[in-house]
N, C-alpha and C positions, 0 to 999 in steps of 0.2 A: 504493500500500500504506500509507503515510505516512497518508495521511486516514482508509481504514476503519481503522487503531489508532484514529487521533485520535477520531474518531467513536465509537467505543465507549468510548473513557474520559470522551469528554464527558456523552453520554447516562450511562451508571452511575454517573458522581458526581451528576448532577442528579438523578437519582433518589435517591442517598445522601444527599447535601443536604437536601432535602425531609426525609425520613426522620431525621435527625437533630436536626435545628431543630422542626419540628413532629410527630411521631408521638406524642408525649409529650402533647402537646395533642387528639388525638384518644382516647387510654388514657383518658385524666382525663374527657374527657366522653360516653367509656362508661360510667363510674362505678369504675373502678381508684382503689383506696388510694394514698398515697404508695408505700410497700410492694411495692403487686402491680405498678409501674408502674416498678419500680426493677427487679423479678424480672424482667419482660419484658425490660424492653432491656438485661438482663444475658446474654439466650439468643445472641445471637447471638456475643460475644466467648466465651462458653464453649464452643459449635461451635468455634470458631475454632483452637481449642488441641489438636483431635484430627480434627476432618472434613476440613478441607485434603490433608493430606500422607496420605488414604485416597485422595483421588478424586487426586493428584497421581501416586500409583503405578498406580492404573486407569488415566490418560491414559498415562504412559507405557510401559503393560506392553501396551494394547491399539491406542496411537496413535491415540485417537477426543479427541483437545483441545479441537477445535473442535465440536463434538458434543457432552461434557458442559459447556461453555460454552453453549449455545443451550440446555440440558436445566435447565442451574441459572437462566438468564433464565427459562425458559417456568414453572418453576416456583414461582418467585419474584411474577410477574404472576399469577399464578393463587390463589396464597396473600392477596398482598390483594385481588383480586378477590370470594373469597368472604369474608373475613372479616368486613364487616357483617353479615352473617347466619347468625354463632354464635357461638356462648356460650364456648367455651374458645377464648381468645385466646393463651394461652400455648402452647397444643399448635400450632396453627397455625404460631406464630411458631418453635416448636423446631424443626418438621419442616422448614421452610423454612430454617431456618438451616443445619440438616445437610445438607440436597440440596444447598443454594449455596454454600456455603463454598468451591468452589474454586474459582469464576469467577475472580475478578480476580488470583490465584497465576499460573492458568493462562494466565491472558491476559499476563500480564507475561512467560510463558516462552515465551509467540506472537510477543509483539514482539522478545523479546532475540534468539531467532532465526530471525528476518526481519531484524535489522541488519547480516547478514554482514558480523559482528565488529566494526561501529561503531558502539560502545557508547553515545558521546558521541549519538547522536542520539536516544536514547530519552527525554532530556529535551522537546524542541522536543516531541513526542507527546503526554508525560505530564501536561506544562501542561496541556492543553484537559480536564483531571479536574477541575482545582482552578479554573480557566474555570468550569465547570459547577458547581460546589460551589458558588462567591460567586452565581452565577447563581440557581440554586436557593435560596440564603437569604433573597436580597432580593425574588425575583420571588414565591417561595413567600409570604413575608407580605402582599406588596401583593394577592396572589391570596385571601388566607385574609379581605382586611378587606371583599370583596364574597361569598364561598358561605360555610357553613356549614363546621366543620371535619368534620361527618360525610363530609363527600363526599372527604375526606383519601385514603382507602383505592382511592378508582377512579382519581383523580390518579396514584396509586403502583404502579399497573398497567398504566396507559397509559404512563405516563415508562419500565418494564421491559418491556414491547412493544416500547416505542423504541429501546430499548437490546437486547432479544432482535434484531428487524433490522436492528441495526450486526452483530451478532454474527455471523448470517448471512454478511456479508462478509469476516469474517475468513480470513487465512492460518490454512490445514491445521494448523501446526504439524509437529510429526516426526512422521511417519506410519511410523517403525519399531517392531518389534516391542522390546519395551524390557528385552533383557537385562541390559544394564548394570543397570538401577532393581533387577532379582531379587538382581544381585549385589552391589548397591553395597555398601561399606563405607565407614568412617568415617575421616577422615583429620584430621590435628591441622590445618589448614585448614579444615574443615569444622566442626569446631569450635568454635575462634577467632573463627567468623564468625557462627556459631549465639549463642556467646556476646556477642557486643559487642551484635547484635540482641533477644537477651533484655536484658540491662542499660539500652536505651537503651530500650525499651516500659516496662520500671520504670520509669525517670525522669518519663516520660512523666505516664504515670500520675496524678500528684500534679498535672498542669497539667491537665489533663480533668477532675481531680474535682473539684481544690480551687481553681484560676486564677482563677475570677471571685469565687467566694464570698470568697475573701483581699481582692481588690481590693476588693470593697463594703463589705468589715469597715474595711476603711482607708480608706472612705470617696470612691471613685468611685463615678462615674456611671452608668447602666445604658449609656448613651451612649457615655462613654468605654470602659469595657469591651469595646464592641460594633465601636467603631474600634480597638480593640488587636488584638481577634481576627481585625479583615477583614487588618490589617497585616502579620499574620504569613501569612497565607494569600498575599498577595500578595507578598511576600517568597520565599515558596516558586517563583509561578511566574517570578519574575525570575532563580533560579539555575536554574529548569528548560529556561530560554531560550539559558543562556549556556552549558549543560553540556559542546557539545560541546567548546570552547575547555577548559575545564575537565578535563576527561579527556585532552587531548590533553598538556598541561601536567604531570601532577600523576599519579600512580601509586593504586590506589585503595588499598589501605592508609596510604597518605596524609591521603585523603579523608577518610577512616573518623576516624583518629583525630583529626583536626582538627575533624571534625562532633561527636564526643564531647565533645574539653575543650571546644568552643564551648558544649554542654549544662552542663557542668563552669560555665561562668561563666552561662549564662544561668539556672541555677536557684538559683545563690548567689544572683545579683542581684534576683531574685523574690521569694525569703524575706528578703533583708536590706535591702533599696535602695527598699523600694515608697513609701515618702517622696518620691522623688525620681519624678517623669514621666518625665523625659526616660529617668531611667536603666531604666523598667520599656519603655518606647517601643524602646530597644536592646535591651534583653532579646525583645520578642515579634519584631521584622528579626533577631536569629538563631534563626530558625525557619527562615530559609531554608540554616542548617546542618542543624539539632537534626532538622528532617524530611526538607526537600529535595534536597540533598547527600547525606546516610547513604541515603534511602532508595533514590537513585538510584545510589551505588556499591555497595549490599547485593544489589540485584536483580542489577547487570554482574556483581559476586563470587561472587553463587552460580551464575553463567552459566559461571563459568571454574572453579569449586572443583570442582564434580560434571561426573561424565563426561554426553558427547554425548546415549545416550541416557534418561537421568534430569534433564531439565532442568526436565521440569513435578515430578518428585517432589522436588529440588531446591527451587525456590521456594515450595511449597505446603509444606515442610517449615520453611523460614523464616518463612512465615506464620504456621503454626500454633505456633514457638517464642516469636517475638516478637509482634506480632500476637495473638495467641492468647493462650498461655500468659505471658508478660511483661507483656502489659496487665490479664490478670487480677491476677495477683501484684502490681502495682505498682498498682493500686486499693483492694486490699485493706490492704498496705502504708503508703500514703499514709491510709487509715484510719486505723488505728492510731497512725500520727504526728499526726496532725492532732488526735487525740484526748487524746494524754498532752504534745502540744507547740507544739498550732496551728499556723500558717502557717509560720514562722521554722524549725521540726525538721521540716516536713514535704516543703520544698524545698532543704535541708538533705541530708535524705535522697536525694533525687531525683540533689541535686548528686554526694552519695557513688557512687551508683550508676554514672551517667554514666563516674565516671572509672576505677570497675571495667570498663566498658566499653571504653574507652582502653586497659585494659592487655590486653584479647583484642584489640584490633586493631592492637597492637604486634607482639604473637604472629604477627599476618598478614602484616604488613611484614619479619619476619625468614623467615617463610615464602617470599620474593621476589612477592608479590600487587602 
């Protein structure tokens, strides 16, 4: 069971990989503006904020998980599949976004339960995502410097093939009819948790938008930059390795708020410290807090916050809070700082953020989480 997880998060990040590093580069030599290329890869985080935690209460009210998992891959390989050959790229990429959105929610609430309650192992799985992400970045360009980047889009259909037939293999998931999800209510836990997850996607935010552009204003490398970013990625899977020891130790409200002030110091040291290498080189190794750790005690939390049957509406509900809605707002955010206060106010901000996040997941630890 352990491998088809693994396998499908590997597959889907290579795919996201790909997609991330280069689609941008296939927009531009459609002929997309700065603009129209910015609106595109804005469709899918704005799905994110409301199509989740729809298809999260279909899985659990009709118990078909695995089903609209196989339904969001088939969809999603079909979407680039035709999109060289039409004109509205944005329609394409919206409807695609709204069908898929709650793959990877859903899939997270496949693995949580298939760990009968060993939470700690969803790390060792989850690596082979971020496995697959470095994979895709670096093999995506060696690939791109022998084809054409039009042929991007069948690339990106064939990698979601790959990952539809991991899909294939997955556990069922709850195959109960999901009264709980009709009933659920909201509990100051569920909260708490929704909160620290929104606050830490704000944070976020300002390192996705504005991380590299700060570093080259200050005078790095495209190089450098490029080895900060692999560093934090592999950062992530080295806490993803050790998690079970980690859970076993450590209470996840714990977790939580240690992954927070760790954001707490790594976005001060961004906006104040980027003078200094080494101290920005420590700032992007705790990423394997700021992402790895939070995101792996977020998903166990909402496995224990919401009842039995609501667990895909549960994570697909996190998704689309933090994920979703907190990546938007903390881009936007991060805008507006970076505007009236450049680098210095903008991770600044992030830092603030962070530690409002700290104080919902103090909330959780009094809650006994």
């Amino acid at each position: 069971m352990g491998f088809r997880l693994s396998a499908f998060y590997f597959t889907f990040f290579l795919h996201g990989g790909v997609y991330v590093a280069y689609f941008p580069l296939y927009l531009a030599d459609r002929g997309l503006s700065a603009v129209q290329i910015a609106w595109v890869l804005a469709l899918p985080p704005l799905a994110r904020t409301f199509a989740p935690a729809a298809w999260g209460w279909l899985a659990d009210a009709s118990g078909a998980h695995r089903g609209i998992v196989i339904f969001s891959c088939a969809v999603t390989a079909a979407a680039f599949a035709v999109l060289p050959f039409v004109k509205e790229i944005s329609l394409v990429i919206a409807l695609m976004s709204i069908l898929s959105a709650g793959a990877l929610p859903l899939v997270e609430a496949i693995t949580l339960g298939s760990l009968a309650g060993q939470a700690g192992r969803y790390g060792p799985i989850r690596l082979w995502g971020s496995v697959g992400f470095i994979a895709a970045v670096l093999a995506g360009g060696a690939w791109l410097d022998f084809q054409p980047v039009a042929m991007l889009p069948a690339a990106l259909a064939l990698l979601m093939l790959a990952t539809l037939a991991t899909a294939v293999g997955l556990p069922a998931g709850n195959a109960r009819a999901g009264a709980e999800a009709v009933r659920l209510r909201f509990t100051p836990a569920i909260g708490a948790l929704l909160g620290a997850g929104f606050c830490m996607a704000v944070a976020h935010g300002a390192l996705y938008a504005f991380f590299s552009l700060y570093l080259e204003q200050r005078g790095y490398s495209g190089t450098t930059i490029g080895v900060l970013w692999t560093l934090g990625v592999l950062a992530e899977i080295v806490v993803f390795a050790y998690l079970p020891q980690l859970f076993r130790r450590y209470a996840l409200s714990s977790i939580l708020v240690a992954s927070l002030l760790c954001a707490v110091l790594r976005f001060a040291a961004i906006g104040w410290a980027t003078h200094e290498v080494w101290i920005v080189l420590l700032a992007q190794l705790l990423h394997a807090a700021t992402f790895g750790s939070f995101h792996a005690a977020s998903v166990a939390a909402v496995h224990q916050v919401f009842p039995p049957g609501a667990q895909a509406t549960g994570q697909t509900l996190f998704s689309s809070v933090s994920y979703g809605a907190g990546a938007a707002a903390g881009t936007v955010l991060a805008g507006w700082a970076w505007a009236a206060g450049g680098g210095e106010l903008t991770f600044s901000v992030a830092a603030v953020a962070s530690l409002a996040g700290a104080l919902f997941a103090v909330m959780l630890k009094r809650a006994g989480l």
